[in-house]
Short mmCIF file of the C-alpha atoms (twelve columns), coordinates in Angstrom:
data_MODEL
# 
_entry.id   MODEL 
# 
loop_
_atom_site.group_PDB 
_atom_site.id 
_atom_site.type_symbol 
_atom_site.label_atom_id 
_atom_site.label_alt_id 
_atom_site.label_comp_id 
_atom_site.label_asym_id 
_atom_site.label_seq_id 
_atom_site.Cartn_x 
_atom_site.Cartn_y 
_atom_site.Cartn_z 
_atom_site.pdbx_PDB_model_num 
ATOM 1   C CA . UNK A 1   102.733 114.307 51.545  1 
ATOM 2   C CA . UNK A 2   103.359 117.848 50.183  1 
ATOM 3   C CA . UNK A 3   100.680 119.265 52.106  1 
ATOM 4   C CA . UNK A 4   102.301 117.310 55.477  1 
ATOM 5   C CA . UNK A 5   106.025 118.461 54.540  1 
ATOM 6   C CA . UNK A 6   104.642 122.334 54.325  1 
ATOM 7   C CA . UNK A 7   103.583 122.272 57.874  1 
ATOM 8   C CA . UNK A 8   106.459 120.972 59.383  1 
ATOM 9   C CA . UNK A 9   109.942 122.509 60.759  1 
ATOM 10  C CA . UNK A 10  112.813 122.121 58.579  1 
ATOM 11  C CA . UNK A 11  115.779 120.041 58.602  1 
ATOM 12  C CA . UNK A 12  117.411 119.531 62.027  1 
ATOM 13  C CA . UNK A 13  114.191 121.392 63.683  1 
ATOM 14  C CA . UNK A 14  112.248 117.795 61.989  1 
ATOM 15  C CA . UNK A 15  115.165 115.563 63.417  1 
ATOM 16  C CA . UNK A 16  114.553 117.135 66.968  1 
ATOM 17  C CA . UNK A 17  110.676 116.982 66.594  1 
ATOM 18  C CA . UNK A 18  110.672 113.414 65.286  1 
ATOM 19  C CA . UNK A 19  113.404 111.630 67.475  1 
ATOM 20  C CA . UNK A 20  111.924 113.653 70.435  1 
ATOM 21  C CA . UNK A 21  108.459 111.952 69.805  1 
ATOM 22  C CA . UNK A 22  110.121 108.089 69.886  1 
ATOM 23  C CA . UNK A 23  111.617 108.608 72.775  1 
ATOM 24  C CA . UNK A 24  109.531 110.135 74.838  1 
ATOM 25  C CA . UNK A 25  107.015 107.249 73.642  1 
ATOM 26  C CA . UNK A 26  109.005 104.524 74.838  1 
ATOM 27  C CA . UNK A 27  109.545 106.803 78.208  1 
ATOM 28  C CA . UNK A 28  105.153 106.794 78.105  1 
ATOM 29  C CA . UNK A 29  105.028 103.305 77.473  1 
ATOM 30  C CA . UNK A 30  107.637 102.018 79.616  1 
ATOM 31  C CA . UNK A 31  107.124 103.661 82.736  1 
ATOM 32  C CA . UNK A 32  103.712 105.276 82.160  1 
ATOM 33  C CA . UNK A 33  105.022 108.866 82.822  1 
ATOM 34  C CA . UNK A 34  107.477 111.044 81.470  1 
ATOM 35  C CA . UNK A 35  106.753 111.687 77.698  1 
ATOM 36  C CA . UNK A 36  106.037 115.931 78.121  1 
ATOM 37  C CA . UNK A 37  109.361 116.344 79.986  1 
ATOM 38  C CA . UNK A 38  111.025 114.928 77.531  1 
ATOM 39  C CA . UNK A 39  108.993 115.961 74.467  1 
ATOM 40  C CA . UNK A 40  108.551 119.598 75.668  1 
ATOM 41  C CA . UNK A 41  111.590 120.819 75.796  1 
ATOM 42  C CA . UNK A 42  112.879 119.127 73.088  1 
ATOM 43  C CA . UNK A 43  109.497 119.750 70.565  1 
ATOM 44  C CA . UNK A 44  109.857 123.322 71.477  1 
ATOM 45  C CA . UNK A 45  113.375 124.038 70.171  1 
ATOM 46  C CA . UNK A 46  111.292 123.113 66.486  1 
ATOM 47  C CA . UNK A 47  107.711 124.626 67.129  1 
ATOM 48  C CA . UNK A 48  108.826 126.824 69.920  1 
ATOM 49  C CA . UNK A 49  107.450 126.327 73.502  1 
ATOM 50  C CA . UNK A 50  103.559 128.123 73.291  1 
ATOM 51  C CA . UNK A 51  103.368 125.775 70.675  1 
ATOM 52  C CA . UNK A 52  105.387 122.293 72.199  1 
ATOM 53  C CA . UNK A 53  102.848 121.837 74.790  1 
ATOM 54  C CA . UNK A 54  99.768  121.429 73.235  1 
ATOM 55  C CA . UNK A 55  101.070 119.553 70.591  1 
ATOM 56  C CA . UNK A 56  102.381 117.265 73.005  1 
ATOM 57  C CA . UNK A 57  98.486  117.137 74.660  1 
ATOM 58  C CA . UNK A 58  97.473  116.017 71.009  1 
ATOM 59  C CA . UNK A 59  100.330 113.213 70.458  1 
ATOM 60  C CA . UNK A 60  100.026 111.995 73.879  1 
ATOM 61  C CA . UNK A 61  96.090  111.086 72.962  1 
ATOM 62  C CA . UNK A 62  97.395  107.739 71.163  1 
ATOM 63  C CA . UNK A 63  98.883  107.011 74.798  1 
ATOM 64  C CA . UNK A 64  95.711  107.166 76.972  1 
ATOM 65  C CA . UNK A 65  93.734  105.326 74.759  1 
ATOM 66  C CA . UNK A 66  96.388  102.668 74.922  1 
ATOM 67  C CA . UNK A 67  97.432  102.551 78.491  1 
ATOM 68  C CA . UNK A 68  94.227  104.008 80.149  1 
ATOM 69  C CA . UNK A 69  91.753  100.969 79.461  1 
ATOM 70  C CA . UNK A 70  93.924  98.634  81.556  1 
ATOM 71  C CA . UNK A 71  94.921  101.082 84.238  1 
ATOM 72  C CA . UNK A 72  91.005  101.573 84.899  1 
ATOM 73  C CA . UNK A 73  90.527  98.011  85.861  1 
ATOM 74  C CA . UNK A 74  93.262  97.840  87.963  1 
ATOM 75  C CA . UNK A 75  94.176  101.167 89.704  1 
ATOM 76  C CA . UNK A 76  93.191  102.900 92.657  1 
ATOM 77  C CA . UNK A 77  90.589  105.197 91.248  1 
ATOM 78  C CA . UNK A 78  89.320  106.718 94.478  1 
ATOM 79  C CA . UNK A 79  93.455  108.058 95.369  1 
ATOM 80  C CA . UNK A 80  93.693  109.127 92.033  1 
ATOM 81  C CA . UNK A 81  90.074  110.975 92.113  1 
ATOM 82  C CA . UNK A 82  91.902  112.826 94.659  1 
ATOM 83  C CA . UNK A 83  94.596  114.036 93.254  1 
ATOM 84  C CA . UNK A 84  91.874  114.965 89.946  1 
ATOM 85  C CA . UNK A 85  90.336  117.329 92.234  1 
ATOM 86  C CA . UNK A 86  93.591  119.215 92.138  1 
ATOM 87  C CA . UNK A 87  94.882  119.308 89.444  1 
ATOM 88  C CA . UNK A 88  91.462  120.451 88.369  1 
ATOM 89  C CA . UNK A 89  91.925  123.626 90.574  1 
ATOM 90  C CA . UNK A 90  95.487  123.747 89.117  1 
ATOM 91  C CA . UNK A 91  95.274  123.536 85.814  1 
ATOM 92  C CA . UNK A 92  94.099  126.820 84.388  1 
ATOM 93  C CA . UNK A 93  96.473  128.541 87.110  1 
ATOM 94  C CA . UNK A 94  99.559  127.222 84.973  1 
ATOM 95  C CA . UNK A 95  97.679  128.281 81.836  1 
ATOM 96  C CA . UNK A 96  96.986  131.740 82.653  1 
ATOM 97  C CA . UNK A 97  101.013 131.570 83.856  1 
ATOM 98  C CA . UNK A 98  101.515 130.537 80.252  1 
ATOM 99  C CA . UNK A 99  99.903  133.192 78.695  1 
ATOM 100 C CA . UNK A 100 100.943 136.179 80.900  1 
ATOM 101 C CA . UNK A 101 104.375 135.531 82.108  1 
ATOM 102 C CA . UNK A 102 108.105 135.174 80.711  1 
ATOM 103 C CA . UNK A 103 108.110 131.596 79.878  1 
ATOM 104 C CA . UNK A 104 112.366 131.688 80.336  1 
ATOM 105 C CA . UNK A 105 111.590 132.102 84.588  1 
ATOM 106 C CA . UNK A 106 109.149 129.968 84.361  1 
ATOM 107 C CA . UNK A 107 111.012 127.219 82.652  1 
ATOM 108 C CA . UNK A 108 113.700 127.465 85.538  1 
ATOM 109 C CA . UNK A 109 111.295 127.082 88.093  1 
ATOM 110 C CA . UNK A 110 109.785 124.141 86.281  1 
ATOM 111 C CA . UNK A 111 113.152 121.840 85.720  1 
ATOM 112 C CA . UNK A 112 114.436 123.268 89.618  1 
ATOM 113 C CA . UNK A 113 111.235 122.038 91.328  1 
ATOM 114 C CA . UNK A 114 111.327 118.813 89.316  1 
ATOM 115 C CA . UNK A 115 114.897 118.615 90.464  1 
ATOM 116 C CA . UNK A 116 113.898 119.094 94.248  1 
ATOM 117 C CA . UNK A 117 111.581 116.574 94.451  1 
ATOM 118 C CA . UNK A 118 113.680 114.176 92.972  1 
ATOM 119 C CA . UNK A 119 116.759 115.409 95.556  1 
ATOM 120 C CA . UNK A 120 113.605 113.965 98.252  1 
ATOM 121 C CA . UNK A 121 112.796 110.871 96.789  1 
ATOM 122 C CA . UNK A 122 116.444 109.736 96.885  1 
ATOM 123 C CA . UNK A 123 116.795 110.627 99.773  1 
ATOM 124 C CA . UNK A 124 114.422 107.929 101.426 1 
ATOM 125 C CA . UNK A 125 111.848 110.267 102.904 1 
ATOM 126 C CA . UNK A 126 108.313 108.768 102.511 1 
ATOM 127 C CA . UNK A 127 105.086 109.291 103.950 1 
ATOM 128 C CA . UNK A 128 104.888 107.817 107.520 1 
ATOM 129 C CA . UNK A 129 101.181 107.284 107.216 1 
ATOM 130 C CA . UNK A 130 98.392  108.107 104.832 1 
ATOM 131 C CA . UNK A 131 98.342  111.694 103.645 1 
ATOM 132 C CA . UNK A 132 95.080  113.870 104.514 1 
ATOM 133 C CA . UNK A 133 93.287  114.369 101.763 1 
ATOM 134 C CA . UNK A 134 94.528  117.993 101.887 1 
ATOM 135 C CA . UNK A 135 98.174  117.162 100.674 1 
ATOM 136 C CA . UNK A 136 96.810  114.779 98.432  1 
ATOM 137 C CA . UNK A 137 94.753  117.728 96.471  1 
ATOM 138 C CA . UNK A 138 97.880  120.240 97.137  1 
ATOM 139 C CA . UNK A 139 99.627  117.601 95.149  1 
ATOM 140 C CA . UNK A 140 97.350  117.480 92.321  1 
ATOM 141 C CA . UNK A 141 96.953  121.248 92.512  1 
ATOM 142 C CA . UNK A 142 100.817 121.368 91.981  1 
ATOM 143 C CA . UNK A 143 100.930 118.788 89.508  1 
ATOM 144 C CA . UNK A 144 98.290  121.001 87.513  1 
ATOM 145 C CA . UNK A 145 99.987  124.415 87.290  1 
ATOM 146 C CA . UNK A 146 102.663 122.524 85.797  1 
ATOM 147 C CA . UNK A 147 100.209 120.770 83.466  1 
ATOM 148 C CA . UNK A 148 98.833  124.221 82.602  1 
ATOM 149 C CA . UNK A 149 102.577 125.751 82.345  1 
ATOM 150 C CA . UNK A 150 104.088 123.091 79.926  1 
ATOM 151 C CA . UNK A 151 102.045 120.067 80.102  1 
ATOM 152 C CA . UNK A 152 104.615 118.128 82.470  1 
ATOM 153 C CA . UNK A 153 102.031 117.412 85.439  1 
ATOM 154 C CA . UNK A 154 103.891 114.411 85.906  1 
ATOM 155 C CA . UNK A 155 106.652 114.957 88.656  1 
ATOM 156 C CA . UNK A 156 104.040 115.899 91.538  1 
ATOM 157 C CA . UNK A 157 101.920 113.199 91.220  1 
ATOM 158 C CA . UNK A 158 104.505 110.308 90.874  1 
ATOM 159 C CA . UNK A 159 106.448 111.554 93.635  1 
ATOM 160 C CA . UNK A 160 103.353 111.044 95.861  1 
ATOM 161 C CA . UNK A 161 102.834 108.057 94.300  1 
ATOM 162 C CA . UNK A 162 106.006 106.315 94.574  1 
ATOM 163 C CA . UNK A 163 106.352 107.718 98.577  1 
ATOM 164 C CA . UNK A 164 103.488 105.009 98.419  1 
ATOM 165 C CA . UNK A 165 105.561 102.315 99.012  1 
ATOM 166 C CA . UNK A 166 103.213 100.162 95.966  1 
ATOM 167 C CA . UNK A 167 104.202 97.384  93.523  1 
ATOM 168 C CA . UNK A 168 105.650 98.699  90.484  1 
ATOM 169 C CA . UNK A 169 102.328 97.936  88.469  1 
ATOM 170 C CA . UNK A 170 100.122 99.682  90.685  1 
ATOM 171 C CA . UNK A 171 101.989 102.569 90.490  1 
ATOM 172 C CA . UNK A 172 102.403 102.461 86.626  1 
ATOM 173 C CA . UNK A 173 98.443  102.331 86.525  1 
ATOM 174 C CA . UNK A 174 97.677  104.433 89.578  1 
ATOM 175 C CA . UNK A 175 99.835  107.381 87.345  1 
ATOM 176 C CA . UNK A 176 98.556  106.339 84.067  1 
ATOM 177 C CA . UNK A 177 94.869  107.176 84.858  1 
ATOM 178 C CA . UNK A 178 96.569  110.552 86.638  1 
ATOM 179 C CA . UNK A 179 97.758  111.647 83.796  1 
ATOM 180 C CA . UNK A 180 94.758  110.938 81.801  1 
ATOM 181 C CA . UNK A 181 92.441  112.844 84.329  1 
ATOM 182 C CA . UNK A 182 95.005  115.532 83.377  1 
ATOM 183 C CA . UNK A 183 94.915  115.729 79.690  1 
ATOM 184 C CA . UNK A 184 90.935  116.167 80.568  1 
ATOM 185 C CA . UNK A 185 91.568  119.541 81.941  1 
ATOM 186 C CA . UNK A 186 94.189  120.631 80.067  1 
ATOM 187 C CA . UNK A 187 92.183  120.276 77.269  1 
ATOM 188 C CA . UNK A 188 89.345  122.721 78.388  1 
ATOM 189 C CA . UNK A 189 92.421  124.927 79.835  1 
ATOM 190 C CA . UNK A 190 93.944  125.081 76.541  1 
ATOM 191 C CA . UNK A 191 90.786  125.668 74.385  1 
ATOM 192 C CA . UNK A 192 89.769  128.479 76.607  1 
ATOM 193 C CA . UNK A 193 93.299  129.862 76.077  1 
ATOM 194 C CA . UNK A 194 93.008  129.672 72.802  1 
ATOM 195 C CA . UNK A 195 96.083  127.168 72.589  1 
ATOM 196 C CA . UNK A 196 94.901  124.419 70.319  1 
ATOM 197 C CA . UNK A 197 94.434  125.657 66.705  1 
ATOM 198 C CA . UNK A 198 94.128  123.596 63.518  1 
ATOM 199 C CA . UNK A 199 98.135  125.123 63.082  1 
ATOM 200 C CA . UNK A 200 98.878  121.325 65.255  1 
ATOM 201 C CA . UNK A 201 97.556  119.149 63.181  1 
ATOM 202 C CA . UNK A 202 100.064 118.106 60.493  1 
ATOM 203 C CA . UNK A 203 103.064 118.534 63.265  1 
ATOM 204 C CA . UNK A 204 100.375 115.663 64.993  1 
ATOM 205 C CA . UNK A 205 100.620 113.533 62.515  1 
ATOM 206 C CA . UNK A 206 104.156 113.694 62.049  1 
ATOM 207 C CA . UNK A 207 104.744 113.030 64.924  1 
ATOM 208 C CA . UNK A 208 102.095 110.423 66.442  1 
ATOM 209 C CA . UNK A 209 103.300 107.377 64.581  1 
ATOM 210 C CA . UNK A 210 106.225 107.490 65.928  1 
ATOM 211 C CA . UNK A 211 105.518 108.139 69.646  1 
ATOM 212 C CA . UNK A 212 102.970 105.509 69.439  1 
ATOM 213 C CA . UNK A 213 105.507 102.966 68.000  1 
ATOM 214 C CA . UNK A 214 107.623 103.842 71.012  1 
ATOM 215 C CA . UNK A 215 104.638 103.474 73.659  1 
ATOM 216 C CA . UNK A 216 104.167 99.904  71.943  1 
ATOM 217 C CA . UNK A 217 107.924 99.028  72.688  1 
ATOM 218 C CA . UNK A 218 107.822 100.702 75.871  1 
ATOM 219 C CA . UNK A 219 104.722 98.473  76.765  1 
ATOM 220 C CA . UNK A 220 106.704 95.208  75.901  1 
ATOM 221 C CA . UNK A 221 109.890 96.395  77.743  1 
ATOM 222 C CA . UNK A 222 107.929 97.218  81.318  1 
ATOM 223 C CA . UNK A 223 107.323 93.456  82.419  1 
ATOM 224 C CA . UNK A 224 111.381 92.677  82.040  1 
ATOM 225 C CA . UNK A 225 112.285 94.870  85.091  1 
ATOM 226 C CA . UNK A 226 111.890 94.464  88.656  1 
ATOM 227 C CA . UNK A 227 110.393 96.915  91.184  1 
ATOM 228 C CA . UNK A 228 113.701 98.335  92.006  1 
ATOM 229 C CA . UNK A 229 115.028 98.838  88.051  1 
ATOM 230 C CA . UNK A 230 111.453 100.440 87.680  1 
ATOM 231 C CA . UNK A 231 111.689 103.183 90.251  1 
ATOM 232 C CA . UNK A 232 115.538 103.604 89.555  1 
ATOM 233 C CA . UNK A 233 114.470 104.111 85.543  1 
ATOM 234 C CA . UNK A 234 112.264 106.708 86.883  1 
ATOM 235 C CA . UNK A 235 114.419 108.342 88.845  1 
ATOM 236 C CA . UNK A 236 116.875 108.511 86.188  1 
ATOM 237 C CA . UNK A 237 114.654 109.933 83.962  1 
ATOM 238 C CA . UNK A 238 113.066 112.417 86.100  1 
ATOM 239 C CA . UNK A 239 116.555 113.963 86.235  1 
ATOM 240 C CA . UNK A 240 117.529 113.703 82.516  1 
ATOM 241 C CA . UNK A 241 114.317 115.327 81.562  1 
ATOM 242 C CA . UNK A 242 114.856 118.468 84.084  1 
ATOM 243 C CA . UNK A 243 118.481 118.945 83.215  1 
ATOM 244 C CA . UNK A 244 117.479 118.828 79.338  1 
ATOM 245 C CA . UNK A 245 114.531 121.291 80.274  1 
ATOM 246 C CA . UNK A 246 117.286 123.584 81.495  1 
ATOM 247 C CA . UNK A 247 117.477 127.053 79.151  1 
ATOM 248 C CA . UNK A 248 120.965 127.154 80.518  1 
ATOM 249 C CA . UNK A 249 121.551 124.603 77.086  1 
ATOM 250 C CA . UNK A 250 119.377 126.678 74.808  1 
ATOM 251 C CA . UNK A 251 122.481 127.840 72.723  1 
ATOM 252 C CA . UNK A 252 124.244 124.535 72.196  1 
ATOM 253 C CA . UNK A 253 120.806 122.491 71.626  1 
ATOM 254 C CA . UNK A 254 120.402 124.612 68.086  1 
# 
């Protein structure tokens, strides 16, 4: 325990780590998407943000061996192979990004694009037919710079899928083995950026239990709401996690 303690952020830097990790677990587990937007931002005010990604690739391993099994069976894996081809191409953009650029810019662009696409979902707009396979891999190229940049690869992909016009459940799976086809490449991305370094581990396992504790009552809560409640959950939480990814709240979130 003394060894774990030493490793970690003190006092309310612990809280923010900690309670982050629950919720975003129930956000994982209930929706299938939006742990790293809210982990991310809020990891990083304890580890700091080079740091809050990858650690959130680590924690979020407990949630694609949990969700990922069942998505396989039932999700469309040729779409979703599709989108993998992007965000293959995308990925080590957002990493280099990472490395080389003023991370304050880039987290405005981040939480203002996620903010955008949400403005279009609400507003009705869906595809009128299939997409060529072109937007579909411009999507997953998107969706992978922002993988790369701070592991939230997320908004891209289920905005496509939701424009879908599918059952709750397919998209929930559809997105599930998305985001697992992303932790793939971020993965290599991060290794070969020298981003994943045995400094992780004990903030891991601080922080795992609880995020998969919320992924298991996230899991339980999914089947009590209805298509509409699903998409209007993720809606909302799209928005909460961009505004709290905001640096305009830096100050008062310390």
């Amino acid at each position: 325990m003394t060894w774990l303690l030493a490793g970690l952020p003190d006092g309310m830097g612990l809280v923010w780590l900690l309670g982050g990790a629950l919720v975003s677990g129930l956000a994982r587990g209930f929706s299938g998407f939006g742990a790293a937007m809210i982990f991310v931002p809020i990891a990083a005010i304890a580890v700091g943000p080079q740091r809050a990604a990858p650690l959130m690739l680590l924690v979020d391993m407990l949630g694609i061996v949990a969700i990922t099994p069942g998505a396989w069976a039932s999700g469309d894996r040729r779409e979703v192979g599709w989108l993998a081809i992007g965000l293959g191409l995308g990925m080590p953009l957002g990493v280099a990004a990472l490395l080389s650029f003023d991370p304050l810019p880039l987290r405005w662009a981040i939480s203002l694009s996620i903010l955008a696409m949400l403005a279009l979902l609400i507003s009705g707009w869906r595809f009128a037919a299939e997409p060529p396979r072109r937007v579909t891999i411009g999507v997953g190229i998107l969706g992978g710079v922002l993988g790369g940049v701070a592991m939230i690869p997320g908004p891209p992909g289920l905005a496509y899928l939701l424009s879908r016009q599918s059952a709750a459940r397919r998209i929930r799976d559809d997105f599930a083995l998305y985001l697992a086809a992303s932790a793939v490449f971020a993965t290599i991305a991060y290794i070969a950026g020298g981003l994943l370094g045995w400094d992780l581990l004990r903030p891991t396992l601080a922080a795992a239990p609880l995020y998969g504790f919320g992924i298991w009552m996230g899991t339980r809560m999914f089947g009590l709401a209805s298509d509409l409640t699903f998409r209007r959950v993720c809606y909302g939480m799209i928005a909460l996690a961009a505004l709290i990814g905001l640096p305009l709240w830096d100050g008062m979130r310390r």
